[in-house]
PDB file of N, CA, C and O in Angstrom:
ATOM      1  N   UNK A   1     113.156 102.338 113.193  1.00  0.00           N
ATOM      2  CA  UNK A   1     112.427 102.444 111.940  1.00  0.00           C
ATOM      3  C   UNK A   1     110.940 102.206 112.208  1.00  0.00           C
ATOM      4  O   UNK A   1     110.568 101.131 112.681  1.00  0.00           O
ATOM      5  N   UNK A   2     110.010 103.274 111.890  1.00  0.00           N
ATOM      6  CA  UNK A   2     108.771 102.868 111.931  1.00  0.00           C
ATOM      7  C   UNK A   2     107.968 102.454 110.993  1.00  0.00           C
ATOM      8  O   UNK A   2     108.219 102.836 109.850  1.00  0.00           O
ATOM      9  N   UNK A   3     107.062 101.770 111.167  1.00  0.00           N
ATOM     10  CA  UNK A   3     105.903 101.234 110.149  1.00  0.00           C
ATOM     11  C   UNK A   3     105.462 102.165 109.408  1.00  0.00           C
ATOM     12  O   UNK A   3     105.215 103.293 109.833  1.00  0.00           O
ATOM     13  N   UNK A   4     105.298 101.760 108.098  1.00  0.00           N
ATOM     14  CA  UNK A   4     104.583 102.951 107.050  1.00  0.00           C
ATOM     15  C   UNK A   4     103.078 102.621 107.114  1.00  0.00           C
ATOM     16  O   UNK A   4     102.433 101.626 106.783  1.00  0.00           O
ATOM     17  N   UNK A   5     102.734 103.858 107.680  1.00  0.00           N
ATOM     18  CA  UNK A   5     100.923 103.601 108.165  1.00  0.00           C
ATOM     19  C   UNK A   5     100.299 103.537 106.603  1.00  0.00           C
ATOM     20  O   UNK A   5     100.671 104.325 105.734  1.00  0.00           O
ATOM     21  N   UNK A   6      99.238 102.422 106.360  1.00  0.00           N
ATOM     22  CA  UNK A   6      98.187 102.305 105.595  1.00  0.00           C
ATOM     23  C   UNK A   6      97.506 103.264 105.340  1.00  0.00           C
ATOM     24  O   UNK A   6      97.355 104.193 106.134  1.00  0.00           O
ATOM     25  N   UNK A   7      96.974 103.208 104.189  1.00  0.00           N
ATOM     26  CA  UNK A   7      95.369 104.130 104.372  1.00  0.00           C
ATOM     27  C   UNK A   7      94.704 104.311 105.690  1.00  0.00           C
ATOM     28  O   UNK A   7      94.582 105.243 106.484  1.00  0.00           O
ATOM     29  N   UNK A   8      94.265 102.895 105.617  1.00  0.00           N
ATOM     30  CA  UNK A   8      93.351 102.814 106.522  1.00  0.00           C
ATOM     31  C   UNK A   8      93.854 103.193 107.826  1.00  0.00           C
ATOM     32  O   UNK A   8      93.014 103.667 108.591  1.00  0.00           O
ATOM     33  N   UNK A   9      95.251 103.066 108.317  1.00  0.00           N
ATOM     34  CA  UNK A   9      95.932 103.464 109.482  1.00  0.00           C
ATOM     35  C   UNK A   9      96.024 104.940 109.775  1.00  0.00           C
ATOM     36  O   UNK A   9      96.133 105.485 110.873  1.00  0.00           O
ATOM     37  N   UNK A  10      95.929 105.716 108.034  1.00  0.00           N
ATOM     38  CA  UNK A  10      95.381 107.183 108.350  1.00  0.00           C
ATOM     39  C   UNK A  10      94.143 107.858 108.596  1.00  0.00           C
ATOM     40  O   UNK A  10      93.977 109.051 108.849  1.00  0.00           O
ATOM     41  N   UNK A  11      93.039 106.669 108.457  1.00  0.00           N
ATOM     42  CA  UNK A  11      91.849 106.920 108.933  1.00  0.00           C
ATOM     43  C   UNK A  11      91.520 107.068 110.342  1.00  0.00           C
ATOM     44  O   UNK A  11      91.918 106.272 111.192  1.00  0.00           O
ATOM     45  N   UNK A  12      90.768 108.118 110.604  1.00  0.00           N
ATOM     46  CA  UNK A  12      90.576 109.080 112.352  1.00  0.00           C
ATOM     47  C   UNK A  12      89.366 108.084 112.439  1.00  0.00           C
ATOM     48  O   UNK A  12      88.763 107.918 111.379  1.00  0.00           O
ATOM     49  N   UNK A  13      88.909 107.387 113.552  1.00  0.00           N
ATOM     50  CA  UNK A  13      87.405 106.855 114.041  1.00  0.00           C
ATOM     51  C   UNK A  13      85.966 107.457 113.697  1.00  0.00           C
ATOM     52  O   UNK A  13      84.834 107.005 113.526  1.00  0.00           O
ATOM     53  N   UNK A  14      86.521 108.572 113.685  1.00  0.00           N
ATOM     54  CA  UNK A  14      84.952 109.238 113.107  1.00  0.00           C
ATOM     55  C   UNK A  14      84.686 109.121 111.073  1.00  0.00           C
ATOM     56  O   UNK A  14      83.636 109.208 110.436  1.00  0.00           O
ATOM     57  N   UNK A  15      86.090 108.906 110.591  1.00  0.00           N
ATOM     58  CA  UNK A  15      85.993 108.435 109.133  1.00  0.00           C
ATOM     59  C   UNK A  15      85.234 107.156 109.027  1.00  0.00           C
ATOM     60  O   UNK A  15      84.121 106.990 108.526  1.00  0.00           O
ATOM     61  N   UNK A  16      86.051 106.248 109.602  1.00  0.00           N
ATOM     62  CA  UNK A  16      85.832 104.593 109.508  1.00  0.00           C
ATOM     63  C   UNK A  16      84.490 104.513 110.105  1.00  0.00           C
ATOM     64  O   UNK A  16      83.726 103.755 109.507  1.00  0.00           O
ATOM     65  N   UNK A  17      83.957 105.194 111.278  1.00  0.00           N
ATOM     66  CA  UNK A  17      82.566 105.470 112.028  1.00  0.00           C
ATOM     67  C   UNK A  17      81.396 105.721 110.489  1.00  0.00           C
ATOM     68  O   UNK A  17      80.407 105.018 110.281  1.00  0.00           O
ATOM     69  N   UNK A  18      81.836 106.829 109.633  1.00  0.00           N
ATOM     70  CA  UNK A  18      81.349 107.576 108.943  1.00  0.00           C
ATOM     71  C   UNK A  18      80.856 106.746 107.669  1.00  0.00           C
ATOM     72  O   UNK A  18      79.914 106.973 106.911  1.00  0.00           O
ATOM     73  N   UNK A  19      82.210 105.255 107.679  1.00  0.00           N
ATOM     74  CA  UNK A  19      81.927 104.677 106.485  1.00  0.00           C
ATOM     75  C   UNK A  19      81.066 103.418 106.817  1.00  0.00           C
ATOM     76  O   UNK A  19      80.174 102.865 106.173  1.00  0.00           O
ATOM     77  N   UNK A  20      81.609 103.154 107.996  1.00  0.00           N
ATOM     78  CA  UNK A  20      80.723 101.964 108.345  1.00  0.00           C
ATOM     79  C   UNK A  20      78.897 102.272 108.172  1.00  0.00           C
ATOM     80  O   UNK A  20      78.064 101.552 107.620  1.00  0.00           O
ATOM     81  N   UNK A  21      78.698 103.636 108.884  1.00  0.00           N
ATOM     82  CA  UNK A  21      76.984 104.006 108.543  1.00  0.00           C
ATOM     83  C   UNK A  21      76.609 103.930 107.335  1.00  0.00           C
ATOM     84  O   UNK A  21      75.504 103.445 107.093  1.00  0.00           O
ATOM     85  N   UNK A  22      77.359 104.345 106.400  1.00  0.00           N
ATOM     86  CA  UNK A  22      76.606 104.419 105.267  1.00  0.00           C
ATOM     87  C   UNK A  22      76.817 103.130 104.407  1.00  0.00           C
ATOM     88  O   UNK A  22      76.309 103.192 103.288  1.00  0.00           O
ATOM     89  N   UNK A  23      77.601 101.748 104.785  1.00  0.00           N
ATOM     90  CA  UNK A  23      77.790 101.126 104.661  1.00  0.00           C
ATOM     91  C   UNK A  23      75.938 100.456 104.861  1.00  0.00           C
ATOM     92  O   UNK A  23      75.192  99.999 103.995  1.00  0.00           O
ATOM     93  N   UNK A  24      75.775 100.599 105.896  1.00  0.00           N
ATOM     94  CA  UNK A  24      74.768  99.734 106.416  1.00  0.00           C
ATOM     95  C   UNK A  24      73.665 100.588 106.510  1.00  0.00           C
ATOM     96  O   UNK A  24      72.793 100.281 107.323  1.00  0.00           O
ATOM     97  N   UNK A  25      73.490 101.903 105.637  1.00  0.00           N
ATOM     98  CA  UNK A  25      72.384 102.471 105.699  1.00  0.00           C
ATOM     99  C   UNK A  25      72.007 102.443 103.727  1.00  0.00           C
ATOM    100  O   UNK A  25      70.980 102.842 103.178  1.00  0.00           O
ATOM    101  N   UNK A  26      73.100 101.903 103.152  1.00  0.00           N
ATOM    102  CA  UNK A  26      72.781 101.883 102.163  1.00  0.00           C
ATOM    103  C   UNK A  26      72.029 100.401 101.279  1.00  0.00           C
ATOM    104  O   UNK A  26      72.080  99.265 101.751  1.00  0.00           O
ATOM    105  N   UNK A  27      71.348 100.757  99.912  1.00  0.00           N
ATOM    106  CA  UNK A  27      70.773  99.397  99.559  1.00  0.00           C
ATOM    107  C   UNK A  27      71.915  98.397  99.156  1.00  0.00           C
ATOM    108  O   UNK A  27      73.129  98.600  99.128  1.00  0.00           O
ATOM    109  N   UNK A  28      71.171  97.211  98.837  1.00  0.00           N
ATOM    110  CA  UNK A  28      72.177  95.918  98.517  1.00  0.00           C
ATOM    111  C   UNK A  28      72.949  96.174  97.378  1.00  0.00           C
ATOM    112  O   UNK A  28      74.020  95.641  97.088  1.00  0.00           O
ATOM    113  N   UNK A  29      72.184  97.232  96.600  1.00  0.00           N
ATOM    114  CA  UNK A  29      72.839  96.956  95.323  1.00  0.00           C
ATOM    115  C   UNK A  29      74.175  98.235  94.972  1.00  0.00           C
ATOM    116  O   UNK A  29      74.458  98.394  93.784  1.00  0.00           O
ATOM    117  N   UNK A  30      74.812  98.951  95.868  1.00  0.00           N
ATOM    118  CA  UNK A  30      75.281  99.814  96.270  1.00  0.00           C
ATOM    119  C   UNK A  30      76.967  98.741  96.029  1.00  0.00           C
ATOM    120  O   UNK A  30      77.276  97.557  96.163  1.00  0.00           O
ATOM    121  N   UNK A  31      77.689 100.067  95.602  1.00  0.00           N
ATOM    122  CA  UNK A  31      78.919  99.349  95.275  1.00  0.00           C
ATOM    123  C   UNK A  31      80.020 100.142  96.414  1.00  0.00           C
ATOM    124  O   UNK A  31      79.696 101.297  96.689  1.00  0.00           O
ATOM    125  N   UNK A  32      80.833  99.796  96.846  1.00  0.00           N
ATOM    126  CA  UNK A  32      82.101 100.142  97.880  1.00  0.00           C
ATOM    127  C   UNK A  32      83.633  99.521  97.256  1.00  0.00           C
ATOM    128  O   UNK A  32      83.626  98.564  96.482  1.00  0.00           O
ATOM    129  N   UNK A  33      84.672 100.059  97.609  1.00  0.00           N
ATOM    130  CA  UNK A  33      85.689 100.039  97.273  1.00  0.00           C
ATOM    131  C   UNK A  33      86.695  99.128  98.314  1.00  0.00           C
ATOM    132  O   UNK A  33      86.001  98.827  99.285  1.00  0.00           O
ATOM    133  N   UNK A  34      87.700  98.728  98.425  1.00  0.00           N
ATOM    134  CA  UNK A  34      88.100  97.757  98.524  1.00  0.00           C
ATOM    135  C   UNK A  34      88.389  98.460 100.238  1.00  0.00           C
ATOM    136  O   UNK A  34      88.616  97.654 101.140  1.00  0.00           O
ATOM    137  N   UNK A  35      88.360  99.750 100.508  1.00  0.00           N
ATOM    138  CA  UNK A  35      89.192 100.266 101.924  1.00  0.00           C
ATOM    139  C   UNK A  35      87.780 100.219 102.664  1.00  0.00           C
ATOM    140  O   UNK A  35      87.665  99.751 103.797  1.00  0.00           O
ATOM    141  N   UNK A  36      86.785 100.707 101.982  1.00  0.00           N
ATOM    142  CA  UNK A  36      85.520 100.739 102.703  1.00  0.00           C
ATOM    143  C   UNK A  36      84.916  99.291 103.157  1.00  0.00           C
ATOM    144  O   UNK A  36      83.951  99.343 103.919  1.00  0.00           O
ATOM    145  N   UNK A  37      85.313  98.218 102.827  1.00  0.00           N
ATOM    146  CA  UNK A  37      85.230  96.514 103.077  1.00  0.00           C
ATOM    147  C   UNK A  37      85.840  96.433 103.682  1.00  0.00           C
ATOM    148  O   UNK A  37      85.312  95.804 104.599  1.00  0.00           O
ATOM    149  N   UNK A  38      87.183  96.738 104.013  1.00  0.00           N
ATOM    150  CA  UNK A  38      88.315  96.635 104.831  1.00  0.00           C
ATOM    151  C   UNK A  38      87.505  96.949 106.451  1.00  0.00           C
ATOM    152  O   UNK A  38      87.340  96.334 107.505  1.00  0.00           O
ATOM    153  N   UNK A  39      87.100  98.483 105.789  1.00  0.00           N
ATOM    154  CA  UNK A  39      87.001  98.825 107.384  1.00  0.00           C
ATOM    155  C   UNK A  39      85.684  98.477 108.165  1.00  0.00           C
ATOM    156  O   UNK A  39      85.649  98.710 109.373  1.00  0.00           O
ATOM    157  N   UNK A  40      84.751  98.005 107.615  1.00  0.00           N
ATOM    158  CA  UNK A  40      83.426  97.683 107.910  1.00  0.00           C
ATOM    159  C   UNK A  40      83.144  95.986 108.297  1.00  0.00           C
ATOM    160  O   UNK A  40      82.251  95.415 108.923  1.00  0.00           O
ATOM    161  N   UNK A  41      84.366  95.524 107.597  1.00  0.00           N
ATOM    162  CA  UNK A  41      84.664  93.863 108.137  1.00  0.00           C
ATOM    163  C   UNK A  41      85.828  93.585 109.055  1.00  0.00           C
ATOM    164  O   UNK A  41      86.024  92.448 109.483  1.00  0.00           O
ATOM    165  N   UNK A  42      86.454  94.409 109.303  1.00  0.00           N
ATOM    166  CA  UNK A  42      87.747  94.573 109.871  1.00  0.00           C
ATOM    167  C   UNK A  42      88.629  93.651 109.573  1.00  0.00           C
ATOM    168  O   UNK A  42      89.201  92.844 110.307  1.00  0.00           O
ATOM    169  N   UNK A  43      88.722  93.889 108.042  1.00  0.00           N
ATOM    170  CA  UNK A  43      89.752  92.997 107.689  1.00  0.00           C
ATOM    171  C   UNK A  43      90.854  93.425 106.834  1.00  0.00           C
ATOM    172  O   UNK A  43      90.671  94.471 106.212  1.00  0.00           O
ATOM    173  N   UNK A  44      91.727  92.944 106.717  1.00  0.00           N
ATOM    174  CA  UNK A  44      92.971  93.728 106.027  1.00  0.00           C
ATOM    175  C   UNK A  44      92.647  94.220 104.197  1.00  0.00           C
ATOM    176  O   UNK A  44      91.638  93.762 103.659  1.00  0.00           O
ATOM    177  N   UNK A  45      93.557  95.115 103.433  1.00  0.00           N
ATOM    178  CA  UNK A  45      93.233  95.227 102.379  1.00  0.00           C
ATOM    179  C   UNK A  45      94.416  94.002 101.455  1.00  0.00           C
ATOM    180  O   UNK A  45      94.227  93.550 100.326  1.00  0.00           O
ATOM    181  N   UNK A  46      95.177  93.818 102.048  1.00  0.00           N
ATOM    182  CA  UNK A  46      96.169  92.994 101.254  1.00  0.00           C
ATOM    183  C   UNK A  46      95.293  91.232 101.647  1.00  0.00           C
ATOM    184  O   UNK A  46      95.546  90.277 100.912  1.00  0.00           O
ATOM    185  N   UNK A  47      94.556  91.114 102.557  1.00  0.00           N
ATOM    186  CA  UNK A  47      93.525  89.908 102.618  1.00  0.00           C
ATOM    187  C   UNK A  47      92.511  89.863 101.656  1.00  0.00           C
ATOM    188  O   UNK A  47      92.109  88.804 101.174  1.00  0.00           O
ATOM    189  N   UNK A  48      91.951  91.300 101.264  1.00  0.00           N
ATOM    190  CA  UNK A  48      91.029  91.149 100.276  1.00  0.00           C
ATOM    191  C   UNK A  48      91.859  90.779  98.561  1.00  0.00           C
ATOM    192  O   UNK A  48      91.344  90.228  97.587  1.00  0.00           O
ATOM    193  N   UNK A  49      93.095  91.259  98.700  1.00  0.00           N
ATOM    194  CA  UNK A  49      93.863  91.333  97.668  1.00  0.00           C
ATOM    195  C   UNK A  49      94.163  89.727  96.813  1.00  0.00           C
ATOM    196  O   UNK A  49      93.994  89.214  95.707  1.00  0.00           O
ATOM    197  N   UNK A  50      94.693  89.407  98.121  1.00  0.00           N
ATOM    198  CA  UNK A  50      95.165  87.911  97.984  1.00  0.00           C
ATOM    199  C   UNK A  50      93.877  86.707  97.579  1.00  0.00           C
ATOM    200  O   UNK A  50      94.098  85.598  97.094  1.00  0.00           O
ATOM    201  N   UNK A  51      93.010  87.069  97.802  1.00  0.00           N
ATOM    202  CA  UNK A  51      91.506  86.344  98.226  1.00  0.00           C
ATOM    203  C   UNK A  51      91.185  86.545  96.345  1.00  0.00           C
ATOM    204  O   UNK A  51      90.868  85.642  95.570  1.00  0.00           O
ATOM    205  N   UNK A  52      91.430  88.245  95.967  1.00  0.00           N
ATOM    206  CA  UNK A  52      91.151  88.299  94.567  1.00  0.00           C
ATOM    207  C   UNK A  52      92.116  87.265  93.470  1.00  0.00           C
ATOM    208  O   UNK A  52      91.710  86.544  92.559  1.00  0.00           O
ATOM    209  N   UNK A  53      93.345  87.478  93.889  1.00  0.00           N
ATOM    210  CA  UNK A  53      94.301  87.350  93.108  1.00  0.00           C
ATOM    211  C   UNK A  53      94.287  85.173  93.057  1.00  0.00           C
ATOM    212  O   UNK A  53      94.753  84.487  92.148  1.00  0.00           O
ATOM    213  N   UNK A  54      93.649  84.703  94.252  1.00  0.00           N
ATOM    214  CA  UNK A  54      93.140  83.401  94.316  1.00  0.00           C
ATOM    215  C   UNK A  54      92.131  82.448  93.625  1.00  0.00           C
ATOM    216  O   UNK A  54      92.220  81.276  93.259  1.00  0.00           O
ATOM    217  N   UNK A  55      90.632  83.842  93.555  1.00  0.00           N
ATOM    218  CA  UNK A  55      89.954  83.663  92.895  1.00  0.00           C
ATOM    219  C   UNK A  55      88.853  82.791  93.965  1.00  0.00           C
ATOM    220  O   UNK A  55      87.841  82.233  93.541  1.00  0.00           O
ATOM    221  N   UNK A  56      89.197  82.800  95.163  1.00  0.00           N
ATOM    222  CA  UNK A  56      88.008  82.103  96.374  1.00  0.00           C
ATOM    223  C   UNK A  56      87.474  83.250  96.938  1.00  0.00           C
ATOM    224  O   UNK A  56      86.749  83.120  97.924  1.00  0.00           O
ATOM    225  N   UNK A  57      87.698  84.319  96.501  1.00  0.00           N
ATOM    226  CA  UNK A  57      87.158  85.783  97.210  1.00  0.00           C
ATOM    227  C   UNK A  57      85.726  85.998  97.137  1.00  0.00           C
ATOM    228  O   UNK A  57      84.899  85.221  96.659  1.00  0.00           O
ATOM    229  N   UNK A  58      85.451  87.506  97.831  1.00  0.00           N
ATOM    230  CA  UNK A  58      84.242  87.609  96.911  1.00  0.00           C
ATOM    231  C   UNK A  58      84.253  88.142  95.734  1.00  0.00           C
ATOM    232  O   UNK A  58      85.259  88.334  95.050  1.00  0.00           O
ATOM    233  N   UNK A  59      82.919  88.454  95.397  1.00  0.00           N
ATOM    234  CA  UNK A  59      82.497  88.517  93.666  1.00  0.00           C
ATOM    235  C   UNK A  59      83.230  90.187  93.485  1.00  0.00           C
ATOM    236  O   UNK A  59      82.989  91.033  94.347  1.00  0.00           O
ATOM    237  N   UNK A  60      84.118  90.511  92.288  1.00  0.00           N
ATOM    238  CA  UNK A  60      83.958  91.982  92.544  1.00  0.00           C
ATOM    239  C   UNK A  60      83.854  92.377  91.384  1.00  0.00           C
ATOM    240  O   UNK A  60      83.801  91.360  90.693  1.00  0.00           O
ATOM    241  N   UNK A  61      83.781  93.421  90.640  1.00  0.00           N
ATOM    242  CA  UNK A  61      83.553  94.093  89.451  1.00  0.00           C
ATOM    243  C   UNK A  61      84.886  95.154  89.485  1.00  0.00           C
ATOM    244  O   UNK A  61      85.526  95.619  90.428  1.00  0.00           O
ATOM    245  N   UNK A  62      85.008  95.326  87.923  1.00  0.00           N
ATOM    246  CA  UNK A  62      86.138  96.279  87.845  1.00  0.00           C
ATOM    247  C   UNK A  62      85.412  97.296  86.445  1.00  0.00           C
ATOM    248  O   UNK A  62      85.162  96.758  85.366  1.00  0.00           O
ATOM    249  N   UNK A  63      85.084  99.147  86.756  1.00  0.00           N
ATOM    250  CA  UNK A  63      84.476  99.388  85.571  1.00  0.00           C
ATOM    251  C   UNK A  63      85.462  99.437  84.685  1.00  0.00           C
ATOM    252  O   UNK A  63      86.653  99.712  84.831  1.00  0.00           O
ATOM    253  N   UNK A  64      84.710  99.078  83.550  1.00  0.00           N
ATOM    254  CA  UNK A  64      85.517  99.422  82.142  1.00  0.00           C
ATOM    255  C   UNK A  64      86.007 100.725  81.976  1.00  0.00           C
ATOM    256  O   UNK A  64      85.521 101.854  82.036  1.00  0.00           O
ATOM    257  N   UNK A  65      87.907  99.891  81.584  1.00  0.00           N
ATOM    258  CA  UNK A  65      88.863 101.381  81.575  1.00  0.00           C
ATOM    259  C   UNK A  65      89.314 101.983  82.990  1.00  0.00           C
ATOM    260  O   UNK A  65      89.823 103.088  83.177  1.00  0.00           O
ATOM    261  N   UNK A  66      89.034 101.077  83.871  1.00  0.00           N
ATOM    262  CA  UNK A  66      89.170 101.848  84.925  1.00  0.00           C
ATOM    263  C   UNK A  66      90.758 100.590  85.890  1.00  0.00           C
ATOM    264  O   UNK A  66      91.114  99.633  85.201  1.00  0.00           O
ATOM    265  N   UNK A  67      91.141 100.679  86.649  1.00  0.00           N
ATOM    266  CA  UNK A  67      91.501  99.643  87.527  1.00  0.00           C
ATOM    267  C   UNK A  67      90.873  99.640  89.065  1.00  0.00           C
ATOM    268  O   UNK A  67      91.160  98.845  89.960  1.00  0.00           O
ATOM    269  N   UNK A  68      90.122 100.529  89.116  1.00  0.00           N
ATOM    270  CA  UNK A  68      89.368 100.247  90.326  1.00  0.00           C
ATOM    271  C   UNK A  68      88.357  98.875  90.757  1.00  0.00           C
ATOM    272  O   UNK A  68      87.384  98.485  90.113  1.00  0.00           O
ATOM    273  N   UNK A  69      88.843  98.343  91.906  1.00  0.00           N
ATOM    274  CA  UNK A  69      88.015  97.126  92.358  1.00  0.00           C
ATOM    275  C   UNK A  69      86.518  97.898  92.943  1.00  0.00           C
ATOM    276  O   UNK A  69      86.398  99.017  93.443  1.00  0.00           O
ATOM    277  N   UNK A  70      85.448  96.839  92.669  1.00  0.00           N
ATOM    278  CA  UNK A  70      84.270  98.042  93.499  1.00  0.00           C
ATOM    279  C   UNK A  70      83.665  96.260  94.283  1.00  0.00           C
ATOM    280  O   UNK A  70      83.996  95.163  93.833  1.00  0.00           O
ATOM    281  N   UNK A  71      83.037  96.425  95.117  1.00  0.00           N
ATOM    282  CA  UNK A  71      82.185  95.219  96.246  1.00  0.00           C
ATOM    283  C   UNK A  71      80.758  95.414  96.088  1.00  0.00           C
ATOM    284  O   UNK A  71      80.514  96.613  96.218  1.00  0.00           O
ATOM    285  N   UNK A  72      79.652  94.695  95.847  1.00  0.00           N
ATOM    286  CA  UNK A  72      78.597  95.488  95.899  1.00  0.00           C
ATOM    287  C   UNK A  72      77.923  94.684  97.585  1.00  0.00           C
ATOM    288  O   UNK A  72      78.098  93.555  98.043  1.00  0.00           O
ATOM    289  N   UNK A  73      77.196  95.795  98.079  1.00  0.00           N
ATOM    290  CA  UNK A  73      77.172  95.054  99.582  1.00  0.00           C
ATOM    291  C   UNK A  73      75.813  93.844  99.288  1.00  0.00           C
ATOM    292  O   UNK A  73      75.494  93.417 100.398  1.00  0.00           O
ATOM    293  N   UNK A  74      75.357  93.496  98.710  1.00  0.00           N
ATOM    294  CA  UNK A  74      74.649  92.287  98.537  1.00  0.00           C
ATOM    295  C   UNK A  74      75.492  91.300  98.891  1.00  0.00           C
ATOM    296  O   UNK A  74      75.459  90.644  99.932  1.00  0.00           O
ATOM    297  N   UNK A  75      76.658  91.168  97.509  1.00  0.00           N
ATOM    298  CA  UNK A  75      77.412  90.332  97.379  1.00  0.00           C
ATOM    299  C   UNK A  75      78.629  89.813  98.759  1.00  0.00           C
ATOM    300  O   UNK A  75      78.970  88.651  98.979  1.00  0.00           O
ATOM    301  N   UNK A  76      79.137  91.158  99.592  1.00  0.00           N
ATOM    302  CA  UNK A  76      79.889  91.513 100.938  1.00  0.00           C
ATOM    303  C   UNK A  76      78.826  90.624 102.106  1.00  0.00           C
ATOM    304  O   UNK A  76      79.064  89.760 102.951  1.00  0.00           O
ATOM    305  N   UNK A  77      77.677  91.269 101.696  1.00  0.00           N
ATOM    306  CA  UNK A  77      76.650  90.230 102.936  1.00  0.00           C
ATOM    307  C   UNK A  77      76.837  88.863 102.694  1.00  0.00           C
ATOM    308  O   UNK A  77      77.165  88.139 103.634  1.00  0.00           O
ATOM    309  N   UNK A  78      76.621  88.246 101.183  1.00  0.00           N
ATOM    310  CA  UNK A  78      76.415  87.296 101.299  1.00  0.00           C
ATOM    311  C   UNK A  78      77.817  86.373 101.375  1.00  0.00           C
ATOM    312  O   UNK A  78      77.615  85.159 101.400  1.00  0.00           O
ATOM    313  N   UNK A  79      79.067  86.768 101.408  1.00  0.00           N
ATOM    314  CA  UNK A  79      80.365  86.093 101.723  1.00  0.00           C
ATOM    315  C   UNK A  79      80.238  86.059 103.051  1.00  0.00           C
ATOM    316  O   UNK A  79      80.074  84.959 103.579  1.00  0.00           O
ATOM    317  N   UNK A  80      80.285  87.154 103.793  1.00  0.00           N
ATOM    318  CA  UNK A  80      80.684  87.023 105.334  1.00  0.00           C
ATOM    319  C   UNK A  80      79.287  86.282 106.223  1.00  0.00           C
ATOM    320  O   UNK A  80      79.296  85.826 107.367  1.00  0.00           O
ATOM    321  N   UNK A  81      78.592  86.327 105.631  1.00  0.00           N
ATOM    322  CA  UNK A  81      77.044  85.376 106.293  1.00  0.00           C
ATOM    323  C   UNK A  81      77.049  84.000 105.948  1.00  0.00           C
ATOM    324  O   UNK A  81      76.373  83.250 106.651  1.00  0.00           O
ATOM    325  N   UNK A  82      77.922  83.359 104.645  1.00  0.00           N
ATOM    326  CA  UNK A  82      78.064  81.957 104.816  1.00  0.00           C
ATOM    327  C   UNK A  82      78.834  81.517 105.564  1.00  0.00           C
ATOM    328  O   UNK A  82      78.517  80.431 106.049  1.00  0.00           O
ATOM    329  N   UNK A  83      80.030  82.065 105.956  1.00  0.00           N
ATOM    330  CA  UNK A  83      80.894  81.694 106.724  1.00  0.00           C
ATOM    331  C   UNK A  83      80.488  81.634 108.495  1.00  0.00           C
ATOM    332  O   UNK A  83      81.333  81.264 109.310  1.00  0.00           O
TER     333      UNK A  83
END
C-alpha cells in the first residue's frame, strides 16, 4: 500500500523553486496561502493546521465568505525570526 502523495508531494522543484522566488521577491504586505508557507519554510501543512487550530500559530486572516486561510509575509517573517 502506498502513501497518498500531498499537494505539496505533487509539486515538481521548479514549482516549489517558482514559489519560493516570489515568495521573497514580493512586499511584506503580500498575502500567501497555507501550501505556499509550507513550501518556503519547509514545514508541513497539517503543522500549520494544528498551530491554527491551537491558537500559538501565526497571525492568519480568512476573507469574508470564503474558507480560505491566507499568511501575509510580514507576519511569516516575523514568526520564524523570533524563534
Amino acid at each position: 500500500m502506498s502513501k497518498r502523495l500531498t499537494k505539496l508531494d505533487r509539486m515538481s522543484a521548479e514549482q516549489k523553486e517558482s514559489i519560493t522566488q516570489s515568495f521573497w521577491n514580493a512586499p511584506d504586505e503580500a498575502f500567501f496561502p497555507p501550501e505556499d508557507v509550507a513550501v518556503v519554510f519547509n514545514i508541513s501543512l497539517s503543522w500549520l493546521q494544528a498551530k491554527r487550530c491551537k491558537g500559538d500559530g501565526i497571525a492568519f486572516s480568512k476573507p469574508e465568505g470564503t474558507r480560505k486561510v491566507l499568511y501575509t509575509k510580514k507576519d511569516l517573517l516575523s514568526y520564524f525570526n523570533k524563534g
